[in-house]
C-alpha positions in Angstrom: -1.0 -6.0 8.4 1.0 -3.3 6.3 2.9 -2.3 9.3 3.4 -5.6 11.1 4.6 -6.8 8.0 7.7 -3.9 7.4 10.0 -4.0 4.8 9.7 -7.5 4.4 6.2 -6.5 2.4 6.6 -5.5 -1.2 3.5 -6.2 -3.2 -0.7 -6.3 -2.3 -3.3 -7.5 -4.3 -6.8 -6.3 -3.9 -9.4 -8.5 -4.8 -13.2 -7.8 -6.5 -12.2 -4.2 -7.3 -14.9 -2.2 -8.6 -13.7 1.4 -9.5 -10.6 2.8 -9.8 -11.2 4.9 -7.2 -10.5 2.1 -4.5 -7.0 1.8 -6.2 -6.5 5.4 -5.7 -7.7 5.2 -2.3 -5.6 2.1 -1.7 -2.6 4.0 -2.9 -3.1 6.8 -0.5 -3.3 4.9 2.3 0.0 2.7 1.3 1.6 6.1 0.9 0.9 7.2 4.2 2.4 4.0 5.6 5.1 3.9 3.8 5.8 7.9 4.6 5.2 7.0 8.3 7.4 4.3 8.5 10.3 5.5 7.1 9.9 3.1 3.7 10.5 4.4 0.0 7.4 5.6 -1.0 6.3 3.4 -3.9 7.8 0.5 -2.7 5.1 -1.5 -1.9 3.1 -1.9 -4.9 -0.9 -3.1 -5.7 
């Protein structure tokens, strides 16, 4: 979804979080999109 959406993404929510670990986890994985694709990292935020 991240990538299909491209630049026009700039914010996700994620629902029924637990720990903050799955933030962190989320973040890492936005990261590596963002890196990937060429996108300021930190752009999209949670």
């Amino acid at each position: 979804m991240v990538e299909g959406a491209g630049p026009t993404l700039d914010c996700i929510m994620l629902p029924k979080v637990q720990t903050a670990d799955q933030v962190v986890a989320l973040d890492l994985l936005l990261t590596q999109i963002e890196k990937t694709n060429g996108f300021e990292v930190g752009r999209i935020v949670i």
